[in-house]
Backbone as XML, in Angstrom:
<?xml version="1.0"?>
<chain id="A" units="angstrom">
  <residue number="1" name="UNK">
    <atom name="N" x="-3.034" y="17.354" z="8.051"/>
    <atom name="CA" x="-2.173" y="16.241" z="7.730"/>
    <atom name="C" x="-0.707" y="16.634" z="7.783"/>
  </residue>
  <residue number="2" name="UNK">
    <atom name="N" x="-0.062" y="17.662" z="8.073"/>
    <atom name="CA" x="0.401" y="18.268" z="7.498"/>
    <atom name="C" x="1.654" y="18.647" z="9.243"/>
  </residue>
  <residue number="3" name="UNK">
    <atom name="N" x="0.701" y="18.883" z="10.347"/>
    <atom name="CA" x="1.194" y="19.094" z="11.315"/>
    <atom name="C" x="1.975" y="17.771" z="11.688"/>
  </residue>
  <residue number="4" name="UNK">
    <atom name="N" x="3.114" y="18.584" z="11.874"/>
    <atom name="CA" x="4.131" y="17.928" z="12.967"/>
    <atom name="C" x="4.288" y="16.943" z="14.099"/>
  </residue>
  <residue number="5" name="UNK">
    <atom name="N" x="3.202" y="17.852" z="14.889"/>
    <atom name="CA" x="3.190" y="16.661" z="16.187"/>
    <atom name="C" x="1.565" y="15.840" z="15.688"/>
  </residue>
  <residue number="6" name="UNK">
    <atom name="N" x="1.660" y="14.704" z="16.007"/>
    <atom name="CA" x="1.239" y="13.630" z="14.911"/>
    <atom name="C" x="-0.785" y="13.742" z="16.102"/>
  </residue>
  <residue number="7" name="UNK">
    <atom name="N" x="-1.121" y="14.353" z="17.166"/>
    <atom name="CA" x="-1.840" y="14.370" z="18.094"/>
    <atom name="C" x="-2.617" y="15.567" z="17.227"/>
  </residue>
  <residue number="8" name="UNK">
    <atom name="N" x="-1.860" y="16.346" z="16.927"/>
    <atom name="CA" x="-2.767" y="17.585" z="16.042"/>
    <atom name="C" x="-3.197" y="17.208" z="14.445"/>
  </residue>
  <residue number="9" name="UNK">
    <atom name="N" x="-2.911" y="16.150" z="14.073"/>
    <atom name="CA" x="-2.940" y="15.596" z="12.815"/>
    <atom name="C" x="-4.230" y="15.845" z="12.893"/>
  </residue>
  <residue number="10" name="UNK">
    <atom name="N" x="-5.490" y="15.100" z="11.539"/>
    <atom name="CA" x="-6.526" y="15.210" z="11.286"/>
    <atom name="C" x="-6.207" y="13.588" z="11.209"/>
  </residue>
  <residue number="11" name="UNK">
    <atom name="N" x="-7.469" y="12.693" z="10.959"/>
    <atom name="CA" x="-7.499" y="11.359" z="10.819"/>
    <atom name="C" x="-7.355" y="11.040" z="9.573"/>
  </residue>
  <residue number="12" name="UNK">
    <atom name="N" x="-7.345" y="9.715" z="8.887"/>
    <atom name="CA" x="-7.606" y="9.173" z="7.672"/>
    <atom name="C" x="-8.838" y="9.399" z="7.316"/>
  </residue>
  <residue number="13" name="UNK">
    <atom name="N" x="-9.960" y="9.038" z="8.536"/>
    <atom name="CA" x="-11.488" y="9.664" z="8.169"/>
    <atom name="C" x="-11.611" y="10.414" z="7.674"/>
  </residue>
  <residue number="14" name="UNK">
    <atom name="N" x="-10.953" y="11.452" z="8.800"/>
    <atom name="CA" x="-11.436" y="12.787" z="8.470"/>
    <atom name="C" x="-11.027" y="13.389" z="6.883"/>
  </residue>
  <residue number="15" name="UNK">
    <atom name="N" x="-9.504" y="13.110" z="6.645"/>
    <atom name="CA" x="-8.910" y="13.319" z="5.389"/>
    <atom name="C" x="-9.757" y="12.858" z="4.322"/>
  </residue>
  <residue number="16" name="UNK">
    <atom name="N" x="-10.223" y="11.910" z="4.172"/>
    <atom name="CA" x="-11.174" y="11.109" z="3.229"/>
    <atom name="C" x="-12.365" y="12.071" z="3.232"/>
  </residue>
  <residue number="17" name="UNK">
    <atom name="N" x="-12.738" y="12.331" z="4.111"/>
    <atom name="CA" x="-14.190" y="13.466" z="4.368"/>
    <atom name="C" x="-13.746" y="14.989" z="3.227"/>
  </residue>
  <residue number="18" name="UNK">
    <atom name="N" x="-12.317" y="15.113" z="3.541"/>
    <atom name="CA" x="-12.103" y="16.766" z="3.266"/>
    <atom name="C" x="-12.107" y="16.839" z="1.514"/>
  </residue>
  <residue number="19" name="UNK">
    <atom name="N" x="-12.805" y="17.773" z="1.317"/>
    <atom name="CA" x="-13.188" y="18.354" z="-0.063"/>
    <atom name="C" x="-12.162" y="18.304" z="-1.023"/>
  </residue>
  <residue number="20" name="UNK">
    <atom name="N" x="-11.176" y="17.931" z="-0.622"/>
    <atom name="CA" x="-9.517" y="18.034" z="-1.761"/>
    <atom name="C" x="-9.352" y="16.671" z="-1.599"/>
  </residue>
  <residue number="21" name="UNK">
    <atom name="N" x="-9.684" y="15.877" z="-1.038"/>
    <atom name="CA" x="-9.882" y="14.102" z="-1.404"/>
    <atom name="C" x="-11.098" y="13.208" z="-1.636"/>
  </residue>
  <residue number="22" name="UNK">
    <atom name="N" x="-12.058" y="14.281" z="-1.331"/>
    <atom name="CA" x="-13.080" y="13.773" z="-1.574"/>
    <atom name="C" x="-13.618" y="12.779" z="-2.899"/>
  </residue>
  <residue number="23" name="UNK">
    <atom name="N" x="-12.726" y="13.068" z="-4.153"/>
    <atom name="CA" x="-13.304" y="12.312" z="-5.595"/>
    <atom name="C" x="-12.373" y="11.180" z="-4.903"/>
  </residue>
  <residue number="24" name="UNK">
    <atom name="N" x="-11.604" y="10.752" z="-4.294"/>
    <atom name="CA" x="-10.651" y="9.170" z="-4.198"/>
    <atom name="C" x="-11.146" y="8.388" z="-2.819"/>
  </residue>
  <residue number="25" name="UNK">
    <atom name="N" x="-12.563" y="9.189" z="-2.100"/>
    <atom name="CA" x="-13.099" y="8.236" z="-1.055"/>
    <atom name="C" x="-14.150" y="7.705" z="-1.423"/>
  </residue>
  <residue number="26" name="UNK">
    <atom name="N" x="-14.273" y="5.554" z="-1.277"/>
    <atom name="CA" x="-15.342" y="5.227" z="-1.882"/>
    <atom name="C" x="-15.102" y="4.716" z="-0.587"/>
  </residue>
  <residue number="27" name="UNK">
    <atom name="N" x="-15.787" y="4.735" z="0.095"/>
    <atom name="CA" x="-16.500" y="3.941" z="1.348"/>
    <atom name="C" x="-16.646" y="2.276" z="1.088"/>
  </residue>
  <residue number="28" name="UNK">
    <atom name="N" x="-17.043" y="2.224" z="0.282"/>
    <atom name="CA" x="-17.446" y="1.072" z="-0.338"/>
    <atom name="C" x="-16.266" y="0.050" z="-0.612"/>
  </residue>
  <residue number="29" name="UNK">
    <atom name="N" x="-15.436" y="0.627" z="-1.283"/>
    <atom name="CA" x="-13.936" y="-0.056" z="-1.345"/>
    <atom name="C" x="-13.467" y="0.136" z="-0.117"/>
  </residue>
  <residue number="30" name="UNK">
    <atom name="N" x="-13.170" y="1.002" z="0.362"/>
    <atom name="CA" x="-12.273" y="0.960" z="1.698"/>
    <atom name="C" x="-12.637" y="-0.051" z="2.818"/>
  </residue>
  <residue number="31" name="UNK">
    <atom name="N" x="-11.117" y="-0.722" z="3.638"/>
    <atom name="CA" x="-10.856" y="-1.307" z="4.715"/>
    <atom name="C" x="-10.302" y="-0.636" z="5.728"/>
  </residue>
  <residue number="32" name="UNK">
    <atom name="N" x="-11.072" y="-0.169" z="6.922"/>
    <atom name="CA" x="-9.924" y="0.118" z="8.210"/>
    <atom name="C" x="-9.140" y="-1.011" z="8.318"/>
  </residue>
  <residue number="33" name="UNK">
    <atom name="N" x="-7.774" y="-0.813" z="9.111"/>
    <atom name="CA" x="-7.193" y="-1.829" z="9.094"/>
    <atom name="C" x="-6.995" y="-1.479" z="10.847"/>
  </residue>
  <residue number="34" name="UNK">
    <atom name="N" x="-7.213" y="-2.430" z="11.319"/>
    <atom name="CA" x="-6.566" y="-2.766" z="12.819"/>
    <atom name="C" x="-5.342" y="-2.862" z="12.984"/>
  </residue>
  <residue number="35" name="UNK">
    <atom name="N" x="-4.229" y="-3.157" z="12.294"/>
    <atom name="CA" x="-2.973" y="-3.376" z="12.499"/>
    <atom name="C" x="-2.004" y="-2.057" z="11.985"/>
  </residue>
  <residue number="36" name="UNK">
    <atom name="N" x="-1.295" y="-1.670" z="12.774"/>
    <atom name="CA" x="-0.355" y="-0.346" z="12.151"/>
    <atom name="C" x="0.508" y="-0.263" z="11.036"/>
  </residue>
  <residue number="37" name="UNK">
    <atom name="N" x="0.783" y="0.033" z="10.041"/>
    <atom name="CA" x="1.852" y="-0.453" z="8.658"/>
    <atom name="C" x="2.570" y="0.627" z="8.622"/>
  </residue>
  <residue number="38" name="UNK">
    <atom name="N" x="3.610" y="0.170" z="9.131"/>
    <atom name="CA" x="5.001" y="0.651" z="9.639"/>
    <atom name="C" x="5.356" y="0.738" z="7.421"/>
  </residue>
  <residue number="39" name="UNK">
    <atom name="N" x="6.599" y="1.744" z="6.968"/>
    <atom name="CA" x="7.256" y="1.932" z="6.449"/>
    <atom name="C" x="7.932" y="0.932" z="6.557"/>
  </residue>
  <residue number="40" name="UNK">
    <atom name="N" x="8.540" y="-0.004" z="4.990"/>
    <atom name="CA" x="9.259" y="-0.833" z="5.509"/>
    <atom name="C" x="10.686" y="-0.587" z="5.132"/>
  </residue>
  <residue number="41" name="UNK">
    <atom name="N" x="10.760" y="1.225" z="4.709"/>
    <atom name="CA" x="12.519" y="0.879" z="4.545"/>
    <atom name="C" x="12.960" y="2.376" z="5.168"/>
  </residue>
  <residue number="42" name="UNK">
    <atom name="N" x="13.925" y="2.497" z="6.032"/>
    <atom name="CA" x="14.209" y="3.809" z="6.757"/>
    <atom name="C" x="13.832" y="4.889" z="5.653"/>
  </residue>
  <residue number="43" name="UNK">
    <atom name="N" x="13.861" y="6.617" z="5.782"/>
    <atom name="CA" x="13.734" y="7.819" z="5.292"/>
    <atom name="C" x="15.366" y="7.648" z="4.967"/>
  </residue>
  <residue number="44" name="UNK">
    <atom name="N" x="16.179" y="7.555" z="5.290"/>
    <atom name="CA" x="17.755" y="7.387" z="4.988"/>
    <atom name="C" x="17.790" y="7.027" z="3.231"/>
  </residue>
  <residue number="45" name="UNK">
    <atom name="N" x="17.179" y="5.942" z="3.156"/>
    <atom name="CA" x="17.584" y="4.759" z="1.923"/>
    <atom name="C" x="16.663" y="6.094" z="0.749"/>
  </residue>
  <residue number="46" name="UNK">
    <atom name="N" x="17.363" y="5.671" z="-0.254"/>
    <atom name="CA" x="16.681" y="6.839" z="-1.814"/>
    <atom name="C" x="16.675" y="5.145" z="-2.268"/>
  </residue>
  <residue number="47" name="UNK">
    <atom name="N" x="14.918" y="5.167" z="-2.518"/>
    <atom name="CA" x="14.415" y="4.156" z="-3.768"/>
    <atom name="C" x="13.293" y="5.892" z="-4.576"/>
  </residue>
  <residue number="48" name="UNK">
    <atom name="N" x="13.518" y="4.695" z="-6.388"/>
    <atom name="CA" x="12.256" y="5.501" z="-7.173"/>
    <atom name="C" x="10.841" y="4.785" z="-6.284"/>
  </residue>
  <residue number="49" name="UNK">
    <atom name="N" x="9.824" y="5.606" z="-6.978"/>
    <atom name="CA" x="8.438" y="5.114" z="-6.860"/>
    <atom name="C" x="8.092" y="3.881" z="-7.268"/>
  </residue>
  <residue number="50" name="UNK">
    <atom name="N" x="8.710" y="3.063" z="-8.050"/>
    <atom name="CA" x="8.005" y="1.632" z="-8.450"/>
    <atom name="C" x="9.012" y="0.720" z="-7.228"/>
  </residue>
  <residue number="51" name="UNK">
    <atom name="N" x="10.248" y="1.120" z="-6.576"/>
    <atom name="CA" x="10.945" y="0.120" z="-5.454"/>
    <atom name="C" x="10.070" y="0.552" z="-4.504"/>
  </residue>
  <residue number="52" name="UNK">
    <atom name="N" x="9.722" y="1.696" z="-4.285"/>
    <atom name="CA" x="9.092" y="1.921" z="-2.689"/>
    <atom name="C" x="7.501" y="1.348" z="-2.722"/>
  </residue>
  <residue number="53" name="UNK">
    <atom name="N" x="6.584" y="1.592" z="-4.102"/>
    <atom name="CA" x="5.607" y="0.725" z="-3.732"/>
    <atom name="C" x="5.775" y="-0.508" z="-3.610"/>
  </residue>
  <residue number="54" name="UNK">
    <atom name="N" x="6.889" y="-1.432" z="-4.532"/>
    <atom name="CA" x="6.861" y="-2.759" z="-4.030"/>
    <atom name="C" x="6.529" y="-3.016" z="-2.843"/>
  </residue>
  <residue number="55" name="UNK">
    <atom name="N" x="8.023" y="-2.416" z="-1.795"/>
    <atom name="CA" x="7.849" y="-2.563" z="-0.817"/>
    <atom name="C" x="6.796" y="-2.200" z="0.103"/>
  </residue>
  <residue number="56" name="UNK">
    <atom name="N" x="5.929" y="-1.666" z="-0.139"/>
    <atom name="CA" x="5.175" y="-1.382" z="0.828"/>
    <atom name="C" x="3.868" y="-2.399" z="0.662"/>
  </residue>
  <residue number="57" name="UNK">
    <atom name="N" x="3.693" y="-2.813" z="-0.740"/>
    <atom name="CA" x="2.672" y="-3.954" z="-1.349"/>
    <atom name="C" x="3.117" y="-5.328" z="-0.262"/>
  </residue>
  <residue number="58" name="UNK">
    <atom name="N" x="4.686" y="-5.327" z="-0.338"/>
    <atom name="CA" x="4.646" y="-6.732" z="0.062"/>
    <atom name="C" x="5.075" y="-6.768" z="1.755"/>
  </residue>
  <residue number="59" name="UNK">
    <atom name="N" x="5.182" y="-5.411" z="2.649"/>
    <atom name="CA" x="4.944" y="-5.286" z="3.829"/>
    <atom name="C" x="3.335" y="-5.457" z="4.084"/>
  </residue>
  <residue number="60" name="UNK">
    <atom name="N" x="3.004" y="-4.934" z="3.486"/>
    <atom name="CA" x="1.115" y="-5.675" z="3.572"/>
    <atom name="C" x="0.465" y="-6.624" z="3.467"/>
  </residue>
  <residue number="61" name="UNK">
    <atom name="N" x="1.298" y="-7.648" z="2.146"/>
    <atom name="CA" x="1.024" y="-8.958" z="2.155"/>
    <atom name="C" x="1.318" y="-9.666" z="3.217"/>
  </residue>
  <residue number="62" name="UNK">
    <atom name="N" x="2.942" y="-9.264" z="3.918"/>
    <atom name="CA" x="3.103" y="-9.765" z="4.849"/>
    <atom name="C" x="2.313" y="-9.593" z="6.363"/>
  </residue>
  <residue number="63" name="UNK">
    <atom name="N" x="1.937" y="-8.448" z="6.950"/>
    <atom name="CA" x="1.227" y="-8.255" z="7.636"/>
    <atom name="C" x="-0.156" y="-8.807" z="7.807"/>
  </residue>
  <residue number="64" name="UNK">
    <atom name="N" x="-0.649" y="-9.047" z="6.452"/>
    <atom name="CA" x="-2.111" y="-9.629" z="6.763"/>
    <atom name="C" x="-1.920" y="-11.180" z="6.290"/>
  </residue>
  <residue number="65" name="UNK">
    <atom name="N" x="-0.910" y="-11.512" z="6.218"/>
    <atom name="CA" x="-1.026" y="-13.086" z="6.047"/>
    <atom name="C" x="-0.477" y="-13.756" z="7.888"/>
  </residue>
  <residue number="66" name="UNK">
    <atom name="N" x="-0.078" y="-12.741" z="8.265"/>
    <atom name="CA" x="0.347" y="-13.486" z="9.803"/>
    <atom name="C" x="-1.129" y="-13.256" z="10.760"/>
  </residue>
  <residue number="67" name="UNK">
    <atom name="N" x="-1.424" y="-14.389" z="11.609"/>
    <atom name="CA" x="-2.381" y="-14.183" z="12.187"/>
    <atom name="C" x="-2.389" y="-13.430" z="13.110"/>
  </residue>
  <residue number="68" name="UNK">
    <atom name="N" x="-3.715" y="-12.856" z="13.706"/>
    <atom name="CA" x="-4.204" y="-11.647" z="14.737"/>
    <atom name="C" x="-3.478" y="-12.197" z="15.893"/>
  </residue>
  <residue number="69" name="UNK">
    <atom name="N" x="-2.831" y="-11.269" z="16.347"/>
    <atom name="CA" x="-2.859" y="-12.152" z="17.887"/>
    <atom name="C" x="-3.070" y="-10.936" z="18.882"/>
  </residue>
  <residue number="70" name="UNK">
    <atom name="N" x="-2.911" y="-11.324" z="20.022"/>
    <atom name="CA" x="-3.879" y="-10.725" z="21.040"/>
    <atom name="C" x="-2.900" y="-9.198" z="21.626"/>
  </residue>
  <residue number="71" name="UNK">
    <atom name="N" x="-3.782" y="-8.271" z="21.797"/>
    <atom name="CA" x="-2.957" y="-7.111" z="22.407"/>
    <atom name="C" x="-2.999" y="-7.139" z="23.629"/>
  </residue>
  <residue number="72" name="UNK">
    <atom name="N" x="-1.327" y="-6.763" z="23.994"/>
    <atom name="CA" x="-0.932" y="-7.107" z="25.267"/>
    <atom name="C" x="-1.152" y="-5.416" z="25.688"/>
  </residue>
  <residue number="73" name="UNK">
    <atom name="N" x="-1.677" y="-5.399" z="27.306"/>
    <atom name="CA" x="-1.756" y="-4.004" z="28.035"/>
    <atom name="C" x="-0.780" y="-4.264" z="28.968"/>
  </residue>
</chain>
């Protein structure tokens, strides 16, 4: 998780699989999500932890309230 170039990464799967996250993967709760969730405020900006989860709660609300639309190749 940890590497740099983002191709050598390990997956979310896989991370969920590995023995040091293993007590916080319930299969059962979890959603893949099809859509990518972009950060919604640059690495530049300094928020605490309760501004940055907002934001990221309500980049999600927003994302899954707009409908699917089709991927362009």
């Amino acid at each position: 998780m940890l590497q740099f170039n983002p191709d050598k990464r390990i997956t979310i799967n896989e991370a969920l699989r590995h023995p040091y996250l293993a007590q916080f993967h319930n299969s059962k709760e979890e959603v893949v999500s099809k859509k990518v969730i972009q950060p919604p405020v640059s690495d530049n900006k300094k928020l605490n932890l309760k501004q940055y989860k907002q934001l990221i709660y309500e980049r999600i609300k927003k994302i899954y309230s707009e409908p699917d639309t089709p991927t362009l190749i």
